[in-house]
BAZA-881297 format. One record per residue (C-alpha): residue in one letter; chain; x, y, z. Coordinates in steps of 0.001 Angstrom, whole numbers. Layout:
<sites>
<zanu = A | vexdo = A | x = X | y = Y | z = Z>
...
</sites>
This chain:
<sites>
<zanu = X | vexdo = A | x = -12197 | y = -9307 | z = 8029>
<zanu = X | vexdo = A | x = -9292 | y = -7604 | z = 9019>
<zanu = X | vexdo = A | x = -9756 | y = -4647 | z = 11239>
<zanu = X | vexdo = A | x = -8447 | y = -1113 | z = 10259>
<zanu = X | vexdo = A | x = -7106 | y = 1396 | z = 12574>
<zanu = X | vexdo = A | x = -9171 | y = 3794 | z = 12497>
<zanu = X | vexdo = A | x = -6978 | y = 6694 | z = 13200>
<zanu = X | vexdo = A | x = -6141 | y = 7035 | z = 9543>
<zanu = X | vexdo = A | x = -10065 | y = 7915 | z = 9580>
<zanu = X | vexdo = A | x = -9923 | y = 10571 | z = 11859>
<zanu = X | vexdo = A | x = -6773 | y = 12455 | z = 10131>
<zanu = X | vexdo = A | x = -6105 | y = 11320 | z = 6734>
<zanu = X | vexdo = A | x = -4176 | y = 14638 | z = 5760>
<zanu = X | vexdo = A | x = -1609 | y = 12965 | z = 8112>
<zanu = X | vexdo = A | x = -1543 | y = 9934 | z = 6222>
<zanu = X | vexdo = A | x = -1351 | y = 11623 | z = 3063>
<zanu = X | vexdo = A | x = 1607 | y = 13754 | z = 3899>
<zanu = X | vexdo = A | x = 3461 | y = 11102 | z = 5211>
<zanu = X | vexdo = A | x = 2976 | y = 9273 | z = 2088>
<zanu = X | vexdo = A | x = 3550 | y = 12371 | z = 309>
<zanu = X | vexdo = A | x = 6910 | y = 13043 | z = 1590>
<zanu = X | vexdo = A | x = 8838 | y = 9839 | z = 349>
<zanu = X | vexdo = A | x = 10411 | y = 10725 | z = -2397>
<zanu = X | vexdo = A | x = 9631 | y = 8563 | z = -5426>
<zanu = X | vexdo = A | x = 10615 | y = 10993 | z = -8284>
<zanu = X | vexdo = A | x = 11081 | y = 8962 | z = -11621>
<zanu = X | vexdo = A | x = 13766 | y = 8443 | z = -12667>
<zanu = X | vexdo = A | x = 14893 | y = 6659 | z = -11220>
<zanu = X | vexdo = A | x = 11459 | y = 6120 | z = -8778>
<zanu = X | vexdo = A | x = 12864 | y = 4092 | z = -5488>
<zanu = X | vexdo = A | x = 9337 | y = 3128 | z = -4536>
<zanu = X | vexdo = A | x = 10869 | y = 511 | z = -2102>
<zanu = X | vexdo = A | x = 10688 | y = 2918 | z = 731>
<zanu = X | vexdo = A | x = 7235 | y = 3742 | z = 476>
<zanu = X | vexdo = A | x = 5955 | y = 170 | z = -324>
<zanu = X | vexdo = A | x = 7984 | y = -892 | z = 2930>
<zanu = X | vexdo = A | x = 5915 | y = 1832 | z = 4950>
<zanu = X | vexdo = A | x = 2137 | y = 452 | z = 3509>
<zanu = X | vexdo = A | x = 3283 | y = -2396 | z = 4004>
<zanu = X | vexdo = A | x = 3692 | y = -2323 | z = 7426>
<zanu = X | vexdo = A | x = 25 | y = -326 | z = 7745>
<zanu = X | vexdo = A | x = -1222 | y = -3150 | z = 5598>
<zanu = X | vexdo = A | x = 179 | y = -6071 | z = 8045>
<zanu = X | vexdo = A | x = -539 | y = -3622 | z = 11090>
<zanu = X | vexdo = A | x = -4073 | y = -4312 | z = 9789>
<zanu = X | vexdo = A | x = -4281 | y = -7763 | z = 9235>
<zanu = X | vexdo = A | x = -4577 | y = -8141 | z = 5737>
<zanu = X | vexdo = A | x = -1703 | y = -10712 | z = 3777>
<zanu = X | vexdo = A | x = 786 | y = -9145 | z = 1573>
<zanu = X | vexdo = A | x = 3523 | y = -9777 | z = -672>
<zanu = X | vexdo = A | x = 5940 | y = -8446 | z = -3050>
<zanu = X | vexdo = A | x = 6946 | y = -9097 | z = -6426>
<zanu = X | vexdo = A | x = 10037 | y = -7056 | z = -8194>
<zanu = X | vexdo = A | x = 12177 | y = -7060 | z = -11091>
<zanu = X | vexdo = A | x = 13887 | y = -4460 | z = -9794>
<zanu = X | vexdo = A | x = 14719 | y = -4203 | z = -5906>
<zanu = X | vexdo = A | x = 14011 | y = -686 | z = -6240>
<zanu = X | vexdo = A | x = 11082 | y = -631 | z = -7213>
<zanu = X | vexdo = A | x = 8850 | y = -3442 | z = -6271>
<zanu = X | vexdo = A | x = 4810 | y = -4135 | z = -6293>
<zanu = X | vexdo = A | x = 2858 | y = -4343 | z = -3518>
<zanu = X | vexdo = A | x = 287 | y = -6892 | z = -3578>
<zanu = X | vexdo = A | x = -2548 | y = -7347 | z = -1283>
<zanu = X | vexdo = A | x = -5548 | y = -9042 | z = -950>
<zanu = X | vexdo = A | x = -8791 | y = -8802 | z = 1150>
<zanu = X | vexdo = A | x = -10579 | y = -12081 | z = 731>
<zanu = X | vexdo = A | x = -14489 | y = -11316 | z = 528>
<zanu = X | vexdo = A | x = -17351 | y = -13846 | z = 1553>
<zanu = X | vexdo = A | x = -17924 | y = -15076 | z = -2398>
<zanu = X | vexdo = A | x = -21272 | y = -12889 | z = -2413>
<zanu = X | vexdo = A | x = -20334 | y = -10140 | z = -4987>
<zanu = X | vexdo = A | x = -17932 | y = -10162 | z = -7804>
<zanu = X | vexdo = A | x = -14270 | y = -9386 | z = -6995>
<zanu = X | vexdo = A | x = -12644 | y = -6137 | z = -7324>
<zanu = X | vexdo = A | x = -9248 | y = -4846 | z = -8459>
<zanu = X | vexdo = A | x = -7965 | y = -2051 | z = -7110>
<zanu = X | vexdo = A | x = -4697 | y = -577 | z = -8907>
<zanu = X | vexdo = A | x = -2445 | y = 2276 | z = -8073>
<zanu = X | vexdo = A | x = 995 | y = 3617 | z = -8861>
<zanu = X | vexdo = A | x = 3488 | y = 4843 | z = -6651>
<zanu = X | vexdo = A | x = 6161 | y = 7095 | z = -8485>
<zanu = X | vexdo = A | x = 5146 | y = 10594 | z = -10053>
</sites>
């Protein structure tokens, strides 16, 4: 399992501003910035990612954490312009 760093543990109000201050205002949303920066905490962390997009602009993020089979899965879904 990947490991996480554990800084965003310690001060999440720093994480959350920093996610907080990309502006992804819709219209016309440009969530690409933002997906680019979880991203790259994502990979940072070891888990696989990949995106999918109609529109350049504003893409989805997909990543998975692959469990040990001993519980059911679990989807967790989010969006990214307010």
């Amino acid at each position: 399992m990947p490991s996480i760093d554990t800084s965003i543990y310690k001060h999440p109000e720093e994480l959350l501003q920093k996610l907080i201050r990309f502006d992804t205002t819709n219209p016309p949303g440009n969530e690409a910035p933002l997906m680019r920066y979880i991203d790259s905490l994502l990979t940072a962390a070891g888990f696989e990612t990949t995106f999918l997009a109609k529109d350049p602009t504003r893409p989805n993020l997909l990543t998975r954490l692959k469990g040990k089979g001993e519980a059911p899965p679990l989807l967790l879904y989010g969006h990214a312009d307010v």
